[in-house]
Structure formats: C-alpha cells, structure tokens
VEXNU-203964 format. One line per 2 residues: their letters; for each residue x, z, y of N, C-alpha, C, O, CB. Coordinates in Angstrom, 3 decimals. Atoms other than C-alpha are relative to their C-alpha. Glycine has a CB too. Layout:
N
A = X/Z/Y/X/Z/Y/X/Z/Y/X/Z/Y/X/Z/Y | ...;
This chain:
125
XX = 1.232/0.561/0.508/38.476/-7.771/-0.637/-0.581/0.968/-1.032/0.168/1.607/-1.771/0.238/-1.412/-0.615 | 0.359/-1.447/0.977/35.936/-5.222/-2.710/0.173/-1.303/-1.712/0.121/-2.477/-2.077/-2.484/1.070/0.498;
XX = 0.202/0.279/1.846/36.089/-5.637/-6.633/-1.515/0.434/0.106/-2.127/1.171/0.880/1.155/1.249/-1.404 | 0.921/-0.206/0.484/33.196/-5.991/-8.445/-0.023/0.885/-1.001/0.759/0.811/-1.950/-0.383/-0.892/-0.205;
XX = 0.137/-1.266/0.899/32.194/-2.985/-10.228/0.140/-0.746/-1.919/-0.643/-1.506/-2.488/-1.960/0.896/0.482 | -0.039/0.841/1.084/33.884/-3.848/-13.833/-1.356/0.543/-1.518/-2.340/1.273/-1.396/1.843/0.120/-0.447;
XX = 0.649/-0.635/0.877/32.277/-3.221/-17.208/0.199/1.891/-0.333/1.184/2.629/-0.295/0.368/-0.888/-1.107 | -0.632/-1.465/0.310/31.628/0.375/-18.171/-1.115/0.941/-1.306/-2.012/0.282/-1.831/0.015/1.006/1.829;
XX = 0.993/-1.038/0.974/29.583/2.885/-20.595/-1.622/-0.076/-0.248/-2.026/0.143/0.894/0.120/1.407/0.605 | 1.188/0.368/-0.292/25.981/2.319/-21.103/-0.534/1.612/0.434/-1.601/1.822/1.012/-0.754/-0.871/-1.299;
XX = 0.921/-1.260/-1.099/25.579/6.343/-20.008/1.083/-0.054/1.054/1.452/1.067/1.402/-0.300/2.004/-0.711 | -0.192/-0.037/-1.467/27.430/5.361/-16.917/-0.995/-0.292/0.881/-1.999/-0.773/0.356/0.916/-0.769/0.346;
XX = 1.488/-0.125/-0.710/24.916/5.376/-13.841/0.836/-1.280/1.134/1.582/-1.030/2.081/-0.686/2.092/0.840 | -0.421/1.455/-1.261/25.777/1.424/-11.896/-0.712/0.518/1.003/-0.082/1.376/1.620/-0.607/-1.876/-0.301;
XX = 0.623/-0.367/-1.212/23.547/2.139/-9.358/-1.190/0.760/0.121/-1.970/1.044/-0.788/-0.223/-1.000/0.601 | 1.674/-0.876/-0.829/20.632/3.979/-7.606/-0.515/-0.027/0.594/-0.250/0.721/1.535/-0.357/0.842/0.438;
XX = 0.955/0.784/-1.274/18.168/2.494/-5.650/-0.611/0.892/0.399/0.028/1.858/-0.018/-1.056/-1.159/-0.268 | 1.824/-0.830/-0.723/14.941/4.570/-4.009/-0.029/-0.923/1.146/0.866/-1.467/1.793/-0.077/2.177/0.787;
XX = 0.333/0.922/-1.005/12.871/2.698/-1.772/-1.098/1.025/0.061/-1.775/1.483/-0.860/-0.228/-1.710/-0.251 | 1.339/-1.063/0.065/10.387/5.216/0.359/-0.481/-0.777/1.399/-0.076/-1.781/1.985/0.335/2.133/0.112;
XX = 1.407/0.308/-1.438/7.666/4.887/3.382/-1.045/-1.499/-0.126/-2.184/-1.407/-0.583/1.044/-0.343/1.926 | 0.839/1.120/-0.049/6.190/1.322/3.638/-1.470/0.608/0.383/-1.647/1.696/-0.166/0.051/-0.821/-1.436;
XX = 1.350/-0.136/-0.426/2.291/1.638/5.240/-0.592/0.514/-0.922/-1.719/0.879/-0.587/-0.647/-1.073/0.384 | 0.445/-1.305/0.612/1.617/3.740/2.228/0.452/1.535/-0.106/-0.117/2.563/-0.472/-0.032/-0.277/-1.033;
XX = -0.657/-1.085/0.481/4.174/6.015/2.188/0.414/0.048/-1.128/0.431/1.249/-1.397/-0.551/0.907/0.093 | 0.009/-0.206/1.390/5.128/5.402/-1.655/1.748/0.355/0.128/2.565/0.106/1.015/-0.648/-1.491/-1.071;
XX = -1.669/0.322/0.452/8.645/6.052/-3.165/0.229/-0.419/-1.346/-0.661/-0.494/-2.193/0.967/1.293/0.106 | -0.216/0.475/1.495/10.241/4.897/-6.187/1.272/-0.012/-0.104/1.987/-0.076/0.896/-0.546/-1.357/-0.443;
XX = -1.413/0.289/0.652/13.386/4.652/-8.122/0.239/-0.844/-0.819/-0.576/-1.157/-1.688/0.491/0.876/-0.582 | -0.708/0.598/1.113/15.751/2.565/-9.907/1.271/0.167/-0.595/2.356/-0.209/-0.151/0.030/-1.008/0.202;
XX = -1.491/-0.252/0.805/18.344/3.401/-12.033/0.437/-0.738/-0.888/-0.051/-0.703/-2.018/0.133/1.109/-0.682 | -0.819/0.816/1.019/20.685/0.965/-13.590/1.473/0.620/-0.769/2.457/0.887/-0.080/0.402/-1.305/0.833;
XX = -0.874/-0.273/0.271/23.024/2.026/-16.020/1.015/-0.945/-0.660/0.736/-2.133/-0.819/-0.306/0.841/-0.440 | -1.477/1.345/0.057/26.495/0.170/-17.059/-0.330/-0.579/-0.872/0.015/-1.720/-0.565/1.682/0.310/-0.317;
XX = 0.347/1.057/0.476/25.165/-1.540/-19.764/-1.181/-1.143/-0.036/-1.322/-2.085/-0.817/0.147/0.338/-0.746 | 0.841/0.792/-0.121/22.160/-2.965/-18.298/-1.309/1.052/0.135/-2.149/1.097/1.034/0.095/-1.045/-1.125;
XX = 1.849/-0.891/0.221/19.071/-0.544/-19.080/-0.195/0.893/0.961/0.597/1.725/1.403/-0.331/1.085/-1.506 | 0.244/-0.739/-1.703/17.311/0.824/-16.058/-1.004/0.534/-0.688/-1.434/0.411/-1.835/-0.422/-0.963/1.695;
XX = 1.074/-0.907/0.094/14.836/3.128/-15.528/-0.919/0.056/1.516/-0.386/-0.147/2.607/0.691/1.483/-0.423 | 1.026/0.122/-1.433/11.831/3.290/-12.709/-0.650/1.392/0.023/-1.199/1.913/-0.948/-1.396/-1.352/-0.077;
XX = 0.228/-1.401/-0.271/11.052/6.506/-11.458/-1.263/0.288/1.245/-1.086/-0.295/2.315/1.523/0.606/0.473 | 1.010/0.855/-0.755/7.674/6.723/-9.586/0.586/1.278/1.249/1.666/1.856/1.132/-2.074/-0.184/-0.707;
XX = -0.388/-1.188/-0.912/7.666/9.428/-6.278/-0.055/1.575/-0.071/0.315/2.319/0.836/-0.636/-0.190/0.951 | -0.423/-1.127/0.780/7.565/12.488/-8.231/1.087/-0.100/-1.032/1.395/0.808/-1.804/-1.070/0.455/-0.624;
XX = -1.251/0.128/0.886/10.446/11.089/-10.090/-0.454/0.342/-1.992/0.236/0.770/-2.918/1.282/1.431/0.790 | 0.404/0.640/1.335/8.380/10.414/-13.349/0.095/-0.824/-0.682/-0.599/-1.806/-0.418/-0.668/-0.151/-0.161;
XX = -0.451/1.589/0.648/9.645/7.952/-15.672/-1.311/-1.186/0.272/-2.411/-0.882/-0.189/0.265/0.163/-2.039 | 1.110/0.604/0.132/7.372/4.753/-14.744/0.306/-1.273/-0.452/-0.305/-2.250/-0.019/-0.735/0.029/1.099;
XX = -0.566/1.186/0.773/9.112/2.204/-16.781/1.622/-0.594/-0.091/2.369/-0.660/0.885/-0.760/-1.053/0.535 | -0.931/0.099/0.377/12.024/1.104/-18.627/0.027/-1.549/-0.061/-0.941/-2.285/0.128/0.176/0.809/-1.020;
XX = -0.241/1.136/0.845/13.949/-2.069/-19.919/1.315/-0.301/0.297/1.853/0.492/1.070/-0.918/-1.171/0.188 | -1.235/0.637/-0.384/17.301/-4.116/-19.717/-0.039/-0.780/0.692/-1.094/-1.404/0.802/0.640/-0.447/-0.732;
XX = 0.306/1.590/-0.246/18.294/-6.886/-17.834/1.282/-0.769/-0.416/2.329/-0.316/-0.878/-0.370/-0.378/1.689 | -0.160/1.574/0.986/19.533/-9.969/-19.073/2.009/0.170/0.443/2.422/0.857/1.378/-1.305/-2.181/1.057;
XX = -1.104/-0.368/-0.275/23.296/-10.018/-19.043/0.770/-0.833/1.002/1.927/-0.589/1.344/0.559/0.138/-1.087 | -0.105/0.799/-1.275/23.341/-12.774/-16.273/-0.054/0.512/1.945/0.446/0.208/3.028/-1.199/-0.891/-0.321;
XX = 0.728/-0.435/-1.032/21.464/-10.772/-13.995/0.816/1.359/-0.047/0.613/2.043/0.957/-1.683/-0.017/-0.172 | -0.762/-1.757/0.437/23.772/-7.190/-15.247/1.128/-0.992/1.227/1.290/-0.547/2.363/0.828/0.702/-2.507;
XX = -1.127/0.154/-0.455/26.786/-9.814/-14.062/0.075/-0.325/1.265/1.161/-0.371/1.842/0.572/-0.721/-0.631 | -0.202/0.357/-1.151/25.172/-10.938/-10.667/-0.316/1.507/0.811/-0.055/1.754/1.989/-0.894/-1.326/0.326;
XX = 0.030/-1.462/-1.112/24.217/-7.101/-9.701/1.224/0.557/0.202/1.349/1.135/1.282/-0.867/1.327/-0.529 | -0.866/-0.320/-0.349/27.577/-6.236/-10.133/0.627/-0.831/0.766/1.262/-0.274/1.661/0.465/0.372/-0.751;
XX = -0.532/0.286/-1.256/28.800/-8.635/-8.137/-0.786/0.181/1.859/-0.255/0.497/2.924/0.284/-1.413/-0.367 | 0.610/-0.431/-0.892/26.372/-8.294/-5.641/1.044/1.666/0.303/2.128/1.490/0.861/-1.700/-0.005/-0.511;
XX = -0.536/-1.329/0.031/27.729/-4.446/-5.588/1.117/-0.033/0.259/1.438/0.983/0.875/-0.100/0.672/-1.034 | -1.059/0.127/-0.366/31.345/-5.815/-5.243/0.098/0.368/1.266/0.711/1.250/1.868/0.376/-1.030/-0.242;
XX = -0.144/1.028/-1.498/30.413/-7.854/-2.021/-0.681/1.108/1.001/-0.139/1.488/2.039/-1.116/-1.861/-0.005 | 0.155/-1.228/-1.451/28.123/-4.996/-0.112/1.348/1.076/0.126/1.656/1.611/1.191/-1.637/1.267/-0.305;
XX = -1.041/-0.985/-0.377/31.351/-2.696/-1.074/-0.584/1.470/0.655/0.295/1.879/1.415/0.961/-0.763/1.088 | 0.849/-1.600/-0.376/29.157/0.994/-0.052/1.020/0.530/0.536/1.023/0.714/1.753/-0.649/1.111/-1.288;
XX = -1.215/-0.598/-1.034/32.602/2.524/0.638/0.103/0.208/1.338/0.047/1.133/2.148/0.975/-0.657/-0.024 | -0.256/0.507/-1.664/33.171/0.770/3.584/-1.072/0.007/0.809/-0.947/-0.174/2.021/0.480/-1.451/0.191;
XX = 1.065/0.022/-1.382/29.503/1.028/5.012/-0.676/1.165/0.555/-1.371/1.978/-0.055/-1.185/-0.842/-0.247 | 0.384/-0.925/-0.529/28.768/3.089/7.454/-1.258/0.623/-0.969/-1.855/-0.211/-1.650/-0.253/-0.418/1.364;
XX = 0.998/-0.644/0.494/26.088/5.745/5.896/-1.263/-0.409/0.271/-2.133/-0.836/-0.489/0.099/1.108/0.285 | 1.623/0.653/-0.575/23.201/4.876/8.009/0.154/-1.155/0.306/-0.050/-0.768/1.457/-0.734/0.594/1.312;
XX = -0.155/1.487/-0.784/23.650/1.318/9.196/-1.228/-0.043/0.712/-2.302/0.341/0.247/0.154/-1.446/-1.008 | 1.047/0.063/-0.619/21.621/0.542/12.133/-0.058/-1.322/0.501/0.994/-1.909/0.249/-0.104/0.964/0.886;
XX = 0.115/1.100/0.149/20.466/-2.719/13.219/-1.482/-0.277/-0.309/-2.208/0.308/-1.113/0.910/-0.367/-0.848 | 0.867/1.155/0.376/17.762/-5.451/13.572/-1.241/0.812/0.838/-1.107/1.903/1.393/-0.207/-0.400/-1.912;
XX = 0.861/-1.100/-0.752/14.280/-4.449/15.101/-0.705/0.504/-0.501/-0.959/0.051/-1.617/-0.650/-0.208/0.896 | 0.281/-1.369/0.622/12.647/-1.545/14.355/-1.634/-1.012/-0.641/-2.421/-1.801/-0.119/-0.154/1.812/1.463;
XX = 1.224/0.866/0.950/9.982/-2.710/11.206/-0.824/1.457/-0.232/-0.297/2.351/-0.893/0.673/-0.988/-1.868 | 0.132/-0.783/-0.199/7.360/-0.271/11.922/-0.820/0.288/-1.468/-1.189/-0.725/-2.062/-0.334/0.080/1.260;
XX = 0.463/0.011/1.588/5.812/1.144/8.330/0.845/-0.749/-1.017/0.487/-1.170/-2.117/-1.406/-0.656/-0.143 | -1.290/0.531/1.212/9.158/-0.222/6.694/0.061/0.522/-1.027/-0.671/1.502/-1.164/1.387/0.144/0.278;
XX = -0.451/-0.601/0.598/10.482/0.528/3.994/1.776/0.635/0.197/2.626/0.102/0.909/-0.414/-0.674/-0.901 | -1.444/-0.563/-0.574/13.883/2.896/3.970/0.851/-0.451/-1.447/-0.008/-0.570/-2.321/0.036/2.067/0.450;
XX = -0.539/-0.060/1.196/16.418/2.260/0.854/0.798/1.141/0.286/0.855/1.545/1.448/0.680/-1.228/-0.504 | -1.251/-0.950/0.510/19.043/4.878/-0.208/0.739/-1.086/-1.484/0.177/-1.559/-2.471/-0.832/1.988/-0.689;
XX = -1.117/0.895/1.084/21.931/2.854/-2.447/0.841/1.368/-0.962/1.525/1.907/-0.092/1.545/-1.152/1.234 | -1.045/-0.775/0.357/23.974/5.479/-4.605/0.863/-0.601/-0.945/0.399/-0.877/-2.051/-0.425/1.160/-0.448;
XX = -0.670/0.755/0.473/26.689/3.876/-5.762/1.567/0.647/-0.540/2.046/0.765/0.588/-0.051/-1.000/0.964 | -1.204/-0.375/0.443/30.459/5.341/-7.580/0.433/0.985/1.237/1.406/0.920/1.989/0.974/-1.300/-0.325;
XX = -0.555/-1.073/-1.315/30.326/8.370/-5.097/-0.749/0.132/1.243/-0.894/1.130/1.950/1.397/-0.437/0.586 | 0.187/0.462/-1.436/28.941/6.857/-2.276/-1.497/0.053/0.040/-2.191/0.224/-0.962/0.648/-1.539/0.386;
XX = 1.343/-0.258/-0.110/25.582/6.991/-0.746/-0.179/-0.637/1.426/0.642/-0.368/2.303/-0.411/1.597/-0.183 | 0.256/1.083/-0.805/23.838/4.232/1.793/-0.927/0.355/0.547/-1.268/1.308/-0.154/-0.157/-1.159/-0.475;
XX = 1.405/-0.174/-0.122/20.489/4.657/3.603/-0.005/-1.121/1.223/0.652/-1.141/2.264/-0.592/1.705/0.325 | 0.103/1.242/-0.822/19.604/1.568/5.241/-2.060/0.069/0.615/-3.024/0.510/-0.011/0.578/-1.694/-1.361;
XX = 1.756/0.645/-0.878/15.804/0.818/7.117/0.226/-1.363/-0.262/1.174/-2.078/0.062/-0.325/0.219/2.121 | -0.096/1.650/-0.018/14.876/-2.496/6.091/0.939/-0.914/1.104/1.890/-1.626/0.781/-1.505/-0.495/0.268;
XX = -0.181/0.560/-0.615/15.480/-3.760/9.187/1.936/-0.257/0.310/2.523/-1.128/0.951/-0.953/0.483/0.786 | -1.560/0.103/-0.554/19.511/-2.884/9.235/0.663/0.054/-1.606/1.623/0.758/-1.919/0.606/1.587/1.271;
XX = -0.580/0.087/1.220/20.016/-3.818/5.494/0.622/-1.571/0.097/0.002/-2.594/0.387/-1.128/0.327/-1.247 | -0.902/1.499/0.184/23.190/-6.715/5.013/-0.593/-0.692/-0.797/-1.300/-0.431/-1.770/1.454/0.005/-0.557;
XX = -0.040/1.353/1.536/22.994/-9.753/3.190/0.072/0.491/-1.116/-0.796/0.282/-1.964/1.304/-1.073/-0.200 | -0.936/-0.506/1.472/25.052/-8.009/0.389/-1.056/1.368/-0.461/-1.153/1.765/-1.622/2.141/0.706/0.471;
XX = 1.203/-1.346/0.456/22.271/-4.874/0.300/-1.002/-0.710/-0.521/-1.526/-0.322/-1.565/-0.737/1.049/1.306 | 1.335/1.085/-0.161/19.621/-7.506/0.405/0.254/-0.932/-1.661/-0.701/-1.551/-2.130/0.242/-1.382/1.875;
XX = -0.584/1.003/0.928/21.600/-9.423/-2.799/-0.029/0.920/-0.885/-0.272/0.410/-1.979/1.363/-0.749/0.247 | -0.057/-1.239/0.884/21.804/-5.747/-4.652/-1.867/-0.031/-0.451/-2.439/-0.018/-1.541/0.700/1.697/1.088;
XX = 1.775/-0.071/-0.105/17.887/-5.731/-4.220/-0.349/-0.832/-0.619/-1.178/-0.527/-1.476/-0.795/-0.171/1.270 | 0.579/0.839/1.057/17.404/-8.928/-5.804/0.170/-0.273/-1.454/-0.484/-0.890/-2.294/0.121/-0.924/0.360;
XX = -0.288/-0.109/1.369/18.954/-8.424/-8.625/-0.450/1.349/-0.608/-0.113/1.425/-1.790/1.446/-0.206/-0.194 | 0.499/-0.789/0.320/17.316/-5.155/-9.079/-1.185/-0.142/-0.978/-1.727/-1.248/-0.974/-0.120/0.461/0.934;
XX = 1.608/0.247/0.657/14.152/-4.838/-11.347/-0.893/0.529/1.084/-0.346/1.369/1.799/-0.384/0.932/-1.584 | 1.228/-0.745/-0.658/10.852/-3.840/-9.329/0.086/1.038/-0.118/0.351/1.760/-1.080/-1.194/-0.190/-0.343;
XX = 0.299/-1.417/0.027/10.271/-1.109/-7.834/-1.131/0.350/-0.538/-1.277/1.445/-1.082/0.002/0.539/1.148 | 1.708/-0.807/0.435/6.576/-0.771/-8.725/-0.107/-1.117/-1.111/0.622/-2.108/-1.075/-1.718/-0.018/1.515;
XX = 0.438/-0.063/1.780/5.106/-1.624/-12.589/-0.727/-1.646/0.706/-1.190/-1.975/1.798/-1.537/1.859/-0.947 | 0.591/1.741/-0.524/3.984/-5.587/-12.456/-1.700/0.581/-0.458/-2.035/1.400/-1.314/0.871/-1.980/-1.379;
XX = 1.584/-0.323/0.644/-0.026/-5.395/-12.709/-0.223/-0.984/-0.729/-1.445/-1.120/-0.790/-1.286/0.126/0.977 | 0.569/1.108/1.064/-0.364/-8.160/-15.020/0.295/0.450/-1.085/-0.193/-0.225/-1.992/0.498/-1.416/0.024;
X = -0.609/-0.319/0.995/1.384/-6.173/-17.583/-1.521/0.896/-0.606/-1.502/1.482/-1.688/1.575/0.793/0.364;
C-alpha cells in the first residue's frame, strides 16, 4: 500500500504540476513545497502568484499523493477517449515524473488536482 508523503522541509519541493494545450494552448505551473507554500508559474515560467494552503488541504494533497503512488504509474498512462484540445498534466513527484492527457488521468491524479491551487490567477482578485 503507498505511504503518504510524510512531513518535510518547507524548501522541500512536494510536488509539480504543469498543465499545457487546452483550445488555447496555455501552460502553467504549480509548485508546492513541504510546508504548504506554492508558487504559479505562468508559460514562460514567470512567477504568477504565490500563497499557502491551509494545513487541511497540505494534509489531503499529501494523501492524495500517497494513493496515486507516481512510482508505480506507468509514465504516460493511456486511456479514456481522446479529449481533443485537452489539457496534458506532467506530475513531478520524489524522483518520479507522470504525463497524463486528461482523458487517461486516475481518480488519485484527479484527487492531486483538487487539492492543488489554480492553475490560472482568479479574475475577481
């Protein structure tokens, strides 16, 4: 059964999202580090916003992160039907590295994602 990624350093790097293509073509980043504070990176990899999250939401991304386990998943996972102007993720995770197409992303990728912050800047802000 995977462990959930335990506590660790706040300059440790938990995870690494990018999400690219969708019917614009955009990309973006997210970087969560072990104590919570992420960073959003637009598609030139320009800082496009910071903050923490809540230490509820720190304890359900790491579990989320347990349960997909990256190790064990194949690199590309393929699957589901082809979503045309999708978006693609890349996961980088303690070594490991994911690239899923919407369409062939698990439950447990899909559960990493929600506990993520936005990829793109809220416009109400």
């Amino acid at each position: 059964m995977p462990v959930s990624p335990g506590p660790s350093s706040a300059l440790e790097r938990l995870v690494t999202v990018t999400r690219s293509g969708g019917y614009a073509g955009k990309a973006a980043t997210v970087a969560v580090k072990g104590d919570g504070s992420w960073t959003r990176l637009d598609g030139r990899l320009r800082p496009a916003g910071t903050g923490k999250l809540p230490a509820d939401r720190e304890a359900r991304l790491r579990a989320a992160l347990g349960r997909a386990d990256l190790a064990h998943l194949p690199r590309f996972p393929t699957g589901g039907p082809k979503v045309f102007d999708g978006f693609v993720y890349t996961f980088v995770q303690g070594g490991y590295e994911v690239t899923a197409a919407q369409e062939s992303l698990t439950p447990a990728l899909l559960a990493v994602l929600a506990e993520l912050p936005p990829f793109e800047a809220d416009p109400q802000r």
